[in-house]
C-alpha positions in Angstrom: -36.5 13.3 1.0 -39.4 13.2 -1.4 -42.5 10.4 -1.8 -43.3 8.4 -5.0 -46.8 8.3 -6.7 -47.7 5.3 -5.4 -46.3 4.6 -1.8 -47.6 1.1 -1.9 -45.9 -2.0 -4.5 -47.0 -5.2 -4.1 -44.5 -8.3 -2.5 -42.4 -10.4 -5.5 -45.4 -13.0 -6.6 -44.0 -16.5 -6.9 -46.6 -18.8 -7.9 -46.9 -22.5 -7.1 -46.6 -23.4 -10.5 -43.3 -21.2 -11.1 -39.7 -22.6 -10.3 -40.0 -20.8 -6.7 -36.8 -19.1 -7.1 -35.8 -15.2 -6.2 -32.9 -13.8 -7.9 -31.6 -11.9 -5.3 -28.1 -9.6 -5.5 -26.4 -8.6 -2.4 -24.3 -5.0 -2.2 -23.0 -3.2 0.1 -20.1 -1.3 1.3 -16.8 -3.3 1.9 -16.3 -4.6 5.2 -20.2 -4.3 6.5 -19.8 -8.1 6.7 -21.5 -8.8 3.4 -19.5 -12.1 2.8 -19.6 -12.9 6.2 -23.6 -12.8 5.7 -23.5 -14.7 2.5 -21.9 -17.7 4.1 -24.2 -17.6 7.2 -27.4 -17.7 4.4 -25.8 -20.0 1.8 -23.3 -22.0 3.9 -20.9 -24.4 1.0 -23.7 -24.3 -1.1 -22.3 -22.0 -3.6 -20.6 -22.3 -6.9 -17.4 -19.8 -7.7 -17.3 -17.8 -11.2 -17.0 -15.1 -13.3 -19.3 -12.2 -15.0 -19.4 -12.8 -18.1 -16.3 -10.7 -19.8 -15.2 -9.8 -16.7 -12.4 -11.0 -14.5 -14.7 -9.9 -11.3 -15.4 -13.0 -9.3 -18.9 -14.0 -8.7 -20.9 -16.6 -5.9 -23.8 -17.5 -6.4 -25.5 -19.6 -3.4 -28.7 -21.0 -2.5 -30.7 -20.9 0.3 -32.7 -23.9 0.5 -36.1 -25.2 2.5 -37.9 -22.0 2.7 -41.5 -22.5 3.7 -43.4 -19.4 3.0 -47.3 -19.6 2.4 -48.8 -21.1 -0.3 -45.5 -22.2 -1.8 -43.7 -25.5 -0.4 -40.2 -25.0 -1.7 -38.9 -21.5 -2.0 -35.4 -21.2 -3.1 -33.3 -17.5 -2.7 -30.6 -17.3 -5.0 -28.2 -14.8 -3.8 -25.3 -13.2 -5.9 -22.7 -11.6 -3.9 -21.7 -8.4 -5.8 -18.4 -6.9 -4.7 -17.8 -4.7 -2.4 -18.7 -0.6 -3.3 -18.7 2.7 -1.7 -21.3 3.8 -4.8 -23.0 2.9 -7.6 -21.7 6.3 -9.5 -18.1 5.3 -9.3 -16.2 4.9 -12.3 -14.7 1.5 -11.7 -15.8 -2.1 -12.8 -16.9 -3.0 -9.9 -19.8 -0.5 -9.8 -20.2 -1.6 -13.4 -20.7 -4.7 -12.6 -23.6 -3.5 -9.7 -25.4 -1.3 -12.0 -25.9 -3.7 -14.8 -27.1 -6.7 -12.4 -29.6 -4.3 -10.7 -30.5 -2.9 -14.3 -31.2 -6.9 -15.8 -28.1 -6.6 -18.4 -25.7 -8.6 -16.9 -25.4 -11.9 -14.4 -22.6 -14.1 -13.1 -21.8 -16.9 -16.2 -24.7 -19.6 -15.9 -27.3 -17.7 -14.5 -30.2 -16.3 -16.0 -30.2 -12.4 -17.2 -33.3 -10.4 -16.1 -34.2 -8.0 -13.0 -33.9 -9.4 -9.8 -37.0 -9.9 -7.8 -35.7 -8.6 -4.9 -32.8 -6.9 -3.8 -30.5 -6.9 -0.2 -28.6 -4.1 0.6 -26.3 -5.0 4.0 -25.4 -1.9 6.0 -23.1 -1.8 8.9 -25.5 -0.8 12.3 -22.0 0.6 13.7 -21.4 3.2 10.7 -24.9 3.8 10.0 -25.1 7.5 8.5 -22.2 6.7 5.9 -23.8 3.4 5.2 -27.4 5.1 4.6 -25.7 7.0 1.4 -25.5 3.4 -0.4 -28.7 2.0 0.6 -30.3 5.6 -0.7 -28.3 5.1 -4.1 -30.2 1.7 -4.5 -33.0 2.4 -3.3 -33.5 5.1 -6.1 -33.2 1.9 -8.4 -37.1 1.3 -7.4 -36.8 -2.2 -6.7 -38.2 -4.5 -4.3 -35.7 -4.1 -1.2 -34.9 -5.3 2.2 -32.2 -4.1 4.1 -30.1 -6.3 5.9 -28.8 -4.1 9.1 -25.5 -6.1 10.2 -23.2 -6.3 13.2 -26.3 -5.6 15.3 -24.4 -6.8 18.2 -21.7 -4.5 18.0 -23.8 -1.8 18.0 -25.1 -2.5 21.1 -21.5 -3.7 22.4 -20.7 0.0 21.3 -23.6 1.4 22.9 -25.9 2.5 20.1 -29.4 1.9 20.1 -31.2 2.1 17.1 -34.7 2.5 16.3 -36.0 0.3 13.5 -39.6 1.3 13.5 -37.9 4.7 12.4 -36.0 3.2 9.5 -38.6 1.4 8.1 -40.7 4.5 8.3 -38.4 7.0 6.6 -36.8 4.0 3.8 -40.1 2.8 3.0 -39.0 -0.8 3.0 -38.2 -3.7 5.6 -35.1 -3.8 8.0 -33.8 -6.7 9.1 -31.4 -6.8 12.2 -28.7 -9.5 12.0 -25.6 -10.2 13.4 -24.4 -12.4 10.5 -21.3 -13.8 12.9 -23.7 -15.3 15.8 -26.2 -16.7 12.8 -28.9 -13.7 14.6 -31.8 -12.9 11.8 -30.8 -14.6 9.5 -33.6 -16.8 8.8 -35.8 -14.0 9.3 -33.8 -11.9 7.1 -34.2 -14.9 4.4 -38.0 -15.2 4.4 -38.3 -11.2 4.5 -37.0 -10.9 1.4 -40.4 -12.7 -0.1 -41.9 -9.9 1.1 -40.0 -6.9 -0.3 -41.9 -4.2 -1.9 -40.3 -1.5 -3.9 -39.4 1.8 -1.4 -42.6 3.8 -0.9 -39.6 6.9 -0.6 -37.7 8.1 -3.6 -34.3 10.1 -1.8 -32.4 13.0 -3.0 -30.6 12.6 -6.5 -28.2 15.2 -5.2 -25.0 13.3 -3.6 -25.0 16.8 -1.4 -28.4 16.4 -0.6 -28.3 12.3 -0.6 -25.8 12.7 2.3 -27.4 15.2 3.8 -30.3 12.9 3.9 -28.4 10.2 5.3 -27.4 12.0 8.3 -30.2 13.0 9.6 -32.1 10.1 9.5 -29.0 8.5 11.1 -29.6 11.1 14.0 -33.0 10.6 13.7 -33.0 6.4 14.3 -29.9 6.3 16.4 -29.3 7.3 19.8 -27.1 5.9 22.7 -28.6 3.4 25.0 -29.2 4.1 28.6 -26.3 3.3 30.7 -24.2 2.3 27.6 -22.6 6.0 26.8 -19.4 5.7 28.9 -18.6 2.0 27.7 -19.1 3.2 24.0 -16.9 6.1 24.6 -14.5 3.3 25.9 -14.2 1.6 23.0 -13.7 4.2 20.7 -11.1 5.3 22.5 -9.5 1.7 22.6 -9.4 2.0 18.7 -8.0 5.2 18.3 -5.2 4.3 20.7 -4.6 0.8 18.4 -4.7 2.7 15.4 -2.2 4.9 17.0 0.3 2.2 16.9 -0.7 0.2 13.8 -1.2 3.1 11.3 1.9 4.8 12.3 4.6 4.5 10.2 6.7 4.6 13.4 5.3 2.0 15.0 3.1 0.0 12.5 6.3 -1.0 10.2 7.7 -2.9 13.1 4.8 -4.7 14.1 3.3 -5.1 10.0 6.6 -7.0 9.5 6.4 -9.1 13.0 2.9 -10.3 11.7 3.7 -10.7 8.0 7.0 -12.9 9.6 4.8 -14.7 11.6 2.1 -15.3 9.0 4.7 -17.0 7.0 6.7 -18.7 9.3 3.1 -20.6 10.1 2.7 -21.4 6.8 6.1 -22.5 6.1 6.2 -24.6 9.0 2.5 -26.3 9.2 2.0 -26.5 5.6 5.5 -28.9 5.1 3.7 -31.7 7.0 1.0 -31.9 4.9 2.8 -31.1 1.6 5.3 -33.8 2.9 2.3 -35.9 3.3 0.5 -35.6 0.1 3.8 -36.1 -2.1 4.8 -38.9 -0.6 0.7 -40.8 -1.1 1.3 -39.6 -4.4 4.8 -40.8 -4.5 3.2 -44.3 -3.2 0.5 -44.3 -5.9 2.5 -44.0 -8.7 5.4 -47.0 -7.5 1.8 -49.2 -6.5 0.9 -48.5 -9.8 3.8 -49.0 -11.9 4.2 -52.5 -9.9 0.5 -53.9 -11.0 0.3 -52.7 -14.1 2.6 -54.0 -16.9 5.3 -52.0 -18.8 4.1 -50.1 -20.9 3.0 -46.8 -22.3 0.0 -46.7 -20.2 1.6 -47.4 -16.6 4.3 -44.7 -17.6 1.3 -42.3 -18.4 -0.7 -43.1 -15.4 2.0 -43.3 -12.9 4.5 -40.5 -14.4 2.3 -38.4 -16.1 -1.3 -38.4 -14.9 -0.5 -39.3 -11.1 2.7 -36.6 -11.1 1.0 -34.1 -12.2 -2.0 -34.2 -10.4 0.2 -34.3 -7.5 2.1 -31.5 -8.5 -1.3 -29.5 -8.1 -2.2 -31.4 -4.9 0.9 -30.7 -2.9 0.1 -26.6 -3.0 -3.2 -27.1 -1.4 -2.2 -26.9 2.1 0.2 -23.9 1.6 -2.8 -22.5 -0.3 -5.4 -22.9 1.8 -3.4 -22.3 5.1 -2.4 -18.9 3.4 -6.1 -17.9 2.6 -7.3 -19.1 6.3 -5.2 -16.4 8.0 -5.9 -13.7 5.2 -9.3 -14.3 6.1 -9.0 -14.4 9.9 -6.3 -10.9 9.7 -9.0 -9.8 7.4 -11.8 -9.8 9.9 -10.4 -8.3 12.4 -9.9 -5.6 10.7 -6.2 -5.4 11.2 -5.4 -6.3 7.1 -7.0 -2.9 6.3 -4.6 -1.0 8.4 -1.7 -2.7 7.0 -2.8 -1.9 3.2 -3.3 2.0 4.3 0.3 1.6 5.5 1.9 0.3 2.9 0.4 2.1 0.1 2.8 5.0 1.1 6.0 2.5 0.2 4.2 1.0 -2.8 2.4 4.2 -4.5 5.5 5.3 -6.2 5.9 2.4 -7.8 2.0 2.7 -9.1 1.1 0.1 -7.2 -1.3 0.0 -4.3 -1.0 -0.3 -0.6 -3.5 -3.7 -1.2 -0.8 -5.0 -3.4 1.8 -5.8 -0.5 0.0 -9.2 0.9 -0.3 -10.8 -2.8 3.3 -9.6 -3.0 5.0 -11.1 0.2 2.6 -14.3 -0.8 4.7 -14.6 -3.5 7.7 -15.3 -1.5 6.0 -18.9 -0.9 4.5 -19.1 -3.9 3.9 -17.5 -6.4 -0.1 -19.6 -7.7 -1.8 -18.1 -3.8 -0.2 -14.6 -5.0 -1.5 -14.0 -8.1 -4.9 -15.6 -6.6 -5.1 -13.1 -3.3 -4.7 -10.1 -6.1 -8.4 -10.0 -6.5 -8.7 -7.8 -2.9 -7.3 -5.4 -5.3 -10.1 -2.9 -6.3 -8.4 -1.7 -9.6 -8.5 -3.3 -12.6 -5.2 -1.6 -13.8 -3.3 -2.1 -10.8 -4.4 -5.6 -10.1 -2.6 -7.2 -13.5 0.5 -4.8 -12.5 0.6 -6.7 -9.2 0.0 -10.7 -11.3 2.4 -9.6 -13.9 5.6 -8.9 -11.2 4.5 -11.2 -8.8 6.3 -14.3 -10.1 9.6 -12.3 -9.5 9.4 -12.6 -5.9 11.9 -15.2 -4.5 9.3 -18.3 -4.0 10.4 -21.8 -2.2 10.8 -23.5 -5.4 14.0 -21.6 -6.7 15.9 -22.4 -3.3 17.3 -25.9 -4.6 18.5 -23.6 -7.5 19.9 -20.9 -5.0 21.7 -23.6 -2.8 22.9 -25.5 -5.5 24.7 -22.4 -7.4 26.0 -20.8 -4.4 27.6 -23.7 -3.0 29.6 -24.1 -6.2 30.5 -20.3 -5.7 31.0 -20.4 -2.2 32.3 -23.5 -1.6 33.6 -23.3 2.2 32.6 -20.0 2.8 28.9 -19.8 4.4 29.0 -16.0 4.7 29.2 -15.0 1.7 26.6 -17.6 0.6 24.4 -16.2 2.8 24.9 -12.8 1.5 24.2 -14.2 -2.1 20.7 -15.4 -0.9 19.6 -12.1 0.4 20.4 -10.2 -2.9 18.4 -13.3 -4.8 16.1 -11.6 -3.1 16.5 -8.0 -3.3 17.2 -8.4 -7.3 14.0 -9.9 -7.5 11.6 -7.7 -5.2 13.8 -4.8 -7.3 12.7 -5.9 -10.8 9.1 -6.5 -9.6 9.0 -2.6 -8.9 10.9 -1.8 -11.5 8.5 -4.0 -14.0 5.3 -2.5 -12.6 6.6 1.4 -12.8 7.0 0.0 -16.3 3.9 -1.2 -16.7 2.4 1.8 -15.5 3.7 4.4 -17.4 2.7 2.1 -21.0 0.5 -0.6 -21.0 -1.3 0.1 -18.0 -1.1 3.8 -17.9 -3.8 5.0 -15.9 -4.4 7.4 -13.0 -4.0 6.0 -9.8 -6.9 5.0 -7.7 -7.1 7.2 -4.3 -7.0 4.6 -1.4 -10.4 5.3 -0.3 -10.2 2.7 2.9 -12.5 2.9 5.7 -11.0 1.5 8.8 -13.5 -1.0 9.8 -14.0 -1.8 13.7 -11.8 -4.5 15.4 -13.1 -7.6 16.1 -13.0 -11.4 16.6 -12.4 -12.8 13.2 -15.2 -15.2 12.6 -13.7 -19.0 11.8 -16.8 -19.8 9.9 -16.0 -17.4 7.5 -12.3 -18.6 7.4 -13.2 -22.0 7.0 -15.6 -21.3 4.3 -13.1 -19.1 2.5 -10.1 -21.5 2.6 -12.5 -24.2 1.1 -14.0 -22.0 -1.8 -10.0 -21.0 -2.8 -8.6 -24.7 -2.4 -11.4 -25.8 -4.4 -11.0 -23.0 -7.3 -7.7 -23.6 -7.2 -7.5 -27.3 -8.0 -10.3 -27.0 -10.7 -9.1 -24.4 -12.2 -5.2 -24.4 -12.1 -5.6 -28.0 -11.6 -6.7 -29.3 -15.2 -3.7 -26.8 -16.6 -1.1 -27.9 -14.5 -2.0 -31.6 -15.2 -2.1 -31.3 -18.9 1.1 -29.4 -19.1 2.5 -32.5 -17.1 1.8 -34.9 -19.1 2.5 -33.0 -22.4 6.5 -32.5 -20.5 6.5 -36.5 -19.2 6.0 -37.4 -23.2 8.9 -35.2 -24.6 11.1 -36.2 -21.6 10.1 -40.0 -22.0 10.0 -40.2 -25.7 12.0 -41.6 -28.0 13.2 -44.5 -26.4 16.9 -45.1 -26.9 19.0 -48.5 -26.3 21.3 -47.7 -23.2 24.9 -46.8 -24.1 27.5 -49.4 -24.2 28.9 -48.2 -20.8 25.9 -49.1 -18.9 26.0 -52.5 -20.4 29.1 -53.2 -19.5 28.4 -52.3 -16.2 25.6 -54.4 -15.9 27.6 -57.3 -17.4 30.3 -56.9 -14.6 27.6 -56.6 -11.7 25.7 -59.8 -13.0 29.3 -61.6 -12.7 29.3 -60.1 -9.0 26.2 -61.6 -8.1 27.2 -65.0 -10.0 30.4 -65.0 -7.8 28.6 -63.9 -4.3 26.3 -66.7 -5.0 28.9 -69.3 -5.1 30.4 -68.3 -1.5 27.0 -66.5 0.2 27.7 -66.4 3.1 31.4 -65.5 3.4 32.9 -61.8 3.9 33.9 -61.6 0.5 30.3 -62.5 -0.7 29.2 -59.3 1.0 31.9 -57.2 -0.6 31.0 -58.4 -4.4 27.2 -57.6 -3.8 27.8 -54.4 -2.5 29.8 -53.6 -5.3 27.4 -54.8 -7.8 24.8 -52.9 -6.3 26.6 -49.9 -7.1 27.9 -50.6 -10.4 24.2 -50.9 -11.2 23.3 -47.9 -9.6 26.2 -46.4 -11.9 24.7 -48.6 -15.2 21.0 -46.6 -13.7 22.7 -42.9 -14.3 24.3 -43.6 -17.6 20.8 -44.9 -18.8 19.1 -42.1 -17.3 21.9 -39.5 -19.3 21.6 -41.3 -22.0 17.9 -41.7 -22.8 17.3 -37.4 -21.2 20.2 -36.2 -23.5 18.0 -38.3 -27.1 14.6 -37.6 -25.8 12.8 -34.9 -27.2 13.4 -32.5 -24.9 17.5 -33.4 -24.7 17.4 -33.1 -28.5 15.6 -29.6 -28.3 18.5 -28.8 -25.9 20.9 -29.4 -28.3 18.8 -27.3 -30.8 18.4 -24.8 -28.6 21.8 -24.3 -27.0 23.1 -21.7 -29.4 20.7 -19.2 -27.9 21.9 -19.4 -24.7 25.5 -20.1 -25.8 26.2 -16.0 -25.3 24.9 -16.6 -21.3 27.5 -19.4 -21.0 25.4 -22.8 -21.5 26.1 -25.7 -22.9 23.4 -28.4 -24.2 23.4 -29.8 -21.0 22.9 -26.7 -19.1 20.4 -25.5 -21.4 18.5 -29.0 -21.0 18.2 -28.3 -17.7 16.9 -25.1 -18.2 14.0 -25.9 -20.6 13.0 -28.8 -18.2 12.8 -26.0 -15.4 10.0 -24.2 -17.0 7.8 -26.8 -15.9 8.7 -26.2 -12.0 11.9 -24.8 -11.0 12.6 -26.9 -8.8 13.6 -29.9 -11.4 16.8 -28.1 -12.3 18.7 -30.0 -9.6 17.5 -33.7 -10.7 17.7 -32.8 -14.1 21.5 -32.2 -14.3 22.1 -34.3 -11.7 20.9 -37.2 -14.0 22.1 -35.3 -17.3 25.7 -35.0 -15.5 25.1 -38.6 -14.2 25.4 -37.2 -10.7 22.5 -38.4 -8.9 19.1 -40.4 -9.7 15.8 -38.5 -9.9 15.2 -37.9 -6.3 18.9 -35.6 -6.8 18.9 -33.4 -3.7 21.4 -30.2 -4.0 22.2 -30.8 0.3 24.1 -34.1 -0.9 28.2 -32.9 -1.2 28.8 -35.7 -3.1 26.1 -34.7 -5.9 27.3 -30.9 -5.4 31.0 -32.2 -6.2 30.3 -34.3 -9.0 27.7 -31.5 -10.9 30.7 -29.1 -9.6 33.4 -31.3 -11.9 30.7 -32.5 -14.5 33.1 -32.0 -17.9 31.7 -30.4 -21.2 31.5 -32.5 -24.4 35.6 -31.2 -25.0 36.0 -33.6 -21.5 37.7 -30.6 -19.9 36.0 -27.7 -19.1 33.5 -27.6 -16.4 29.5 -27.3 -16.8 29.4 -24.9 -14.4 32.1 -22.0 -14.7 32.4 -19.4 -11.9 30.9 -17.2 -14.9 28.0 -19.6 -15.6 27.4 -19.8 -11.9 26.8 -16.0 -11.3 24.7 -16.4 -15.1 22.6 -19.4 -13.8 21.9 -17.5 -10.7 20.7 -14.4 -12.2 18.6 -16.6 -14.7 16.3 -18.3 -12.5 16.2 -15.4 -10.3 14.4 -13.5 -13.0 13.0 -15.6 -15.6 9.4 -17.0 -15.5 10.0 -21.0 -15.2 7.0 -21.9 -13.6 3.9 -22.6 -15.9 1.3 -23.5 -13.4 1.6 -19.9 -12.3 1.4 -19.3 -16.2 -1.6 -20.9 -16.4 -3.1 -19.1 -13.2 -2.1 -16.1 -14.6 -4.1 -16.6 -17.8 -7.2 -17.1 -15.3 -6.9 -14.5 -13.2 -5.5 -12.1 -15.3 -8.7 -12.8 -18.2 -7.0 -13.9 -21.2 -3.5 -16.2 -22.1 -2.7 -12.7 -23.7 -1.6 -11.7 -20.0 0.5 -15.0 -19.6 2.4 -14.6 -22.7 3.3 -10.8 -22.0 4.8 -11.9 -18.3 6.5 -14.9 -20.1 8.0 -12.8 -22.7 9.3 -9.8 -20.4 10.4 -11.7 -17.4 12.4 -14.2 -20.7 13.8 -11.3 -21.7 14.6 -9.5 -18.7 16.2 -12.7 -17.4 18.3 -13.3 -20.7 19.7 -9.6 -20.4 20.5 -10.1 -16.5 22.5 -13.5 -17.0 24.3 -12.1 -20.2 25.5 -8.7 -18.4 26.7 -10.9 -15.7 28.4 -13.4 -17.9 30.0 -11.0 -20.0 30.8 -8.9 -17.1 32.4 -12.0 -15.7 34.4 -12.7 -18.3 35.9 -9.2 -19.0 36.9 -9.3 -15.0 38.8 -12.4 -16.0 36.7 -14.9 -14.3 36.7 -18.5 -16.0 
């Protein structure tokens, strides 16, 4: 370790006159709890973005009501920089760190320039291999304080560390915390108006740099009295856990037990309040059409506007439930264990170990996927896991699934089952099969090593958790939010519009129920009464459907079908089937209603469980009146269709955000088109060769 010139730099001056705000990045290694620490300063009071031509996500929080002397309102603006095991890596992320800490570059409505001071969080538990990355920044020379984390821990562990001694051979303040229990954090805050740039310079040489490190980790830390033979205790606790959960005999078993539970929590406490929020919205949009007059602008605000904003709101819960125990397996440190396992089963594939939880997210849905792909340290590998994530099975393409194999396997529950399970495993196949792809062309790179570092165990804090699930809910409905809803209404206009006169049929039918009624009226109250109501009721329920047909089949979107149908006429569609295809790249889940109204099987609220819908979609005729919609051939077609084609563009539109250009959403809505086209038509050709109708 060698001295500067000057050993001495004076504290960040703030005048009263200035704005009284420091500009303050935080770094550190990944899991020394800088997040956690960045909550505990800034709380909610953050704001969510990006570095400028970057998709690297940056917070930026405040930490308000400082008193220091001689200035009444001191604000700390912290930026949370990502997570690094050294500025020299060639990666963005140490990019990113190096031009913040050089003045070139700050998060997207901040101002560019040095930063007055700078906090460098180090893990108390780890110290010698944390003391490498504070030495890297402290050759920076910048005013510096170092934040010395998980104090608690440390002395949980044992260790005993000597902060007089660290101050001494850093030449700049240490701050104990314990950013969990809220211990130093205050102090921590107001220290960093005092940082001075390191009166040290250490070695330049990574040799010598870690060299460095170790001994003054020997040098400040040292057992406590009485505390040896519990920290020996715990250590050995840990290696015994990780004998079990890093094994690949023992930590497959229990990785799936706690992947199946973390989804069977979400799937059965997020329904409730997805079931909740549609129906309000449901709610909203009948109140409103029943105030307002008819109109275009009650069928915008109720159809279009109030849908699709509740099409966004109804993923929250699912969303924000998924992120809450991410965060919460997260701080335990049991989700770093599970990546280091599964990178053996995914590295072949040229994915990473990290990419398994966005992956298996998918399965739900595919919008908190693509979003939980940003714990993915690599650029290149991170838009190889967005790009195939939208081929995992998700929730919304099980109306589709039951629908399809209950034509197929009418009576025979087995074999449907069967069916569902190699949805799946056709869809997790071409995932891997996209992203070897993907890997050996467009994102040809070498693969990252898994450089992991198993962090301690311990309680997950639910602070953090909470703060987390609020940041991602909120992202998600501002960003994906304003997408989705534009898309909706832009889909509500070319459904909706132009307005046709029902066909004769339905006013026939209408005719003959108004006679009913005129009948029932004259005997009300006699059994015969009853019977001519009842059957007016349905013969306008029947007048409802044909109007329905009739005004999908000459809307925009019904006449685009028609249009369009010689494309998929090799796959084995008709216009009707291939209506209901194009409405399904809005949400794949509108399939069902759609042919159920375009078949004049069922109403809008068309649910594939009814057998008397299934029947009548199963018998719907053709325009020739005699051969069925949905062949066994155009069954196994269908099938194969929407388990590989991208019908979904709110994940589109979260894929052009998190990926960093619509560029991204285009290529995965080409290849997964084209990859799904090319399934269906082997199958349907296949299927007809083997002489099924």
């Amino acid at each position: 370790m060698s001295d500067c010139c000057d050993a001495s730099a004076p504290a960040p001056s703030i005048s009263p006159e200035s704005d009284g705000i420091l500009h303050v990045p935080l770094l550190g290694n990944p899991n020394t709890g800088k997040t956690t620490l960045f909550n505990a300063l800034c709380g909610l009071r953050h704001k969510t973005s990006n570095f400028p031509g970057t998709t690297q996500e940056a917070r930026v929080g405040t930490v308000k009501g400082l008193r220091i002397e001689n200035i009444q309102q001191c604000d700390v603006r912290l930026i949370d920089l990502p997570g690094i095991y050294s500025l020299e890596l060639e990666q963005i992320e140490a990019q990113i760190c190096r031009d913040v800490l050089a003045g070139r570059l700050s998060p997207a409505g901040e101002p560019i320039g040095d930063p007055e001071a700078v906090c460098i969080v180090a893990d108390a538990t780890n110290l010698a291999r944390n003391l490498v990355f504070v030495g890297e920044v402290l050759r920076r020379r910048l005013p510096t304080v170092v934040a010395l984390n998980m104090m608690d821990l440390a002395r949980a562990q044992g260790r005993e560390i000597n902060l007089r001694t660290l101050e001494e051979q850093l030449g700049c303040r240490v701050v104990p915390v314990s950013a969990r229990k809220g211990e130093g954090v205050a102090e921590l805050a107001n220290a960093l108006y005092g940082a001075t740039v390191p009166t040290h310079t250490p070695p330049g040489e990574q040799t010598e740099l870690e060299l460095w490190a170790d001994k003054l980790a020997a040098r400040a830390m040292h057992p406590a009295s009485g505390a040896a033979a519990s920290f020996e205790s715990q250590v050995s606790l840990t290696d015994r856990l990780d004998s079990l959960l890093v094994s690949p005999w023992t930590g497959v078993p229990i990785f799936l037990l706690v992947m199946i539970a973390l989804f069977y929590t979400i799937f059965s406490i997020a329904q409730f309040p997805m079931e909740w929020i549609d129906s309000v919205f449901g709610i909203v949009a009948d109140q409103i059409e029943s105030h307002l007059p008819a109109g275009i602008l009650r069928d915008l605000i109720a159809r279009g506007v109030v849908v699709g904003i509740g099409a966004t709101a109804v993923f929250v819960p699912q969303i924000c439930l998924l992120f809450f125990l991410i965060s919460l397996l997260e701080d335990t440190g049991y989700l770093a264990r599970a990546a280091l396992l599964m990178h053996r089963v995914l590295k072949p594939f040229g994915l990473p170990g990290y990419a398994f939880v966005p992956l298996l997210s998918s399965h739900a849905c595919a919008l908190p996927g693509i979003m939980s792909s940003r714990v993915i340290p690599d650029r290149r590998e991170r838009l190889a896991t967005i790009l195939i994530a939208p081929f995992m099975t998700c929730s919304a393409r099980l109306p589709v699934y039951v629908l399809v194999t209950s034509l197929l396997f009418k009576g025979r529950p087995l074999f449907a089952g069967l069916a569902f399970v190699g949805c799946y495993m056709l869809g997790a196949g071409a995932g891997l099969l996209s992203a070897l792809i993907a890997r050996r062309t467009i994102l040809r790179g070498p693969a990252r090593p898994m450089v992991l570092e198993l962090p301690t165990y311990k309680l997950p804090s639910l602070k953090t958790a909470l703060a987390t699930t609020i940041d991602r809910g909120w992202i998600f409905l501002k960003n994906a939010g304003t997408n989705i809803l534009a898309i909706c209404i832009v889909l509500w206009w070319l459904g909706s519009y132009p307005h046709v006169a029902p066909p004769e049929s339905a006013g026939r039918l209408r005719t003959q129920a108004i006679d009913l009624r005129a009948a029932a009226s004259a005997e009300p109250t006699t059994a015969r009464a009853e019977e001519a109501l009842a059957n007016a009721r349905k013969l306008e329920q029947e007048a409802d459907r044909l109007t329905a047909a009739n005004a999908k089949a000459h809307s925009f979107v019904g006449r685009l079908g028609k249009v369009v149908q010689p494309v998929f006429a090799p796959i084995g569609y008709d216009w009707q089937l291939t209506v209901g295809v194009l409405t399904s790249f809005a949400a794949r889940e509108v399939f069902v209603s759609t042919m159920a109204i375009i078949t004049s099987a069922g109403g809008e609220d068309a649910d594939a469980h009814d057998e008397g819908i299934v029947e009548s979609i199963a018998t719907a005729p053709r325009d020739d009146g005699k051969t069925p919609v949905f062949t066994a051939a155009t069954s196994w077609s269908v099938l194969v269709f929407f388990v590989l084609a991208m019908q979904c563009l709110p994940t589109l539109a979260v894929t052009a955000k998190e990926a960093g250009g619509a560029k991204w959403a285009l290529l995965q809505f080409g290849w997964m088109s084209v990859v799904a086209y090319a399934g269906a038509f082997i199958v349907f050709q296949g299927c007809r060769l083997m002489g099924m109708a």
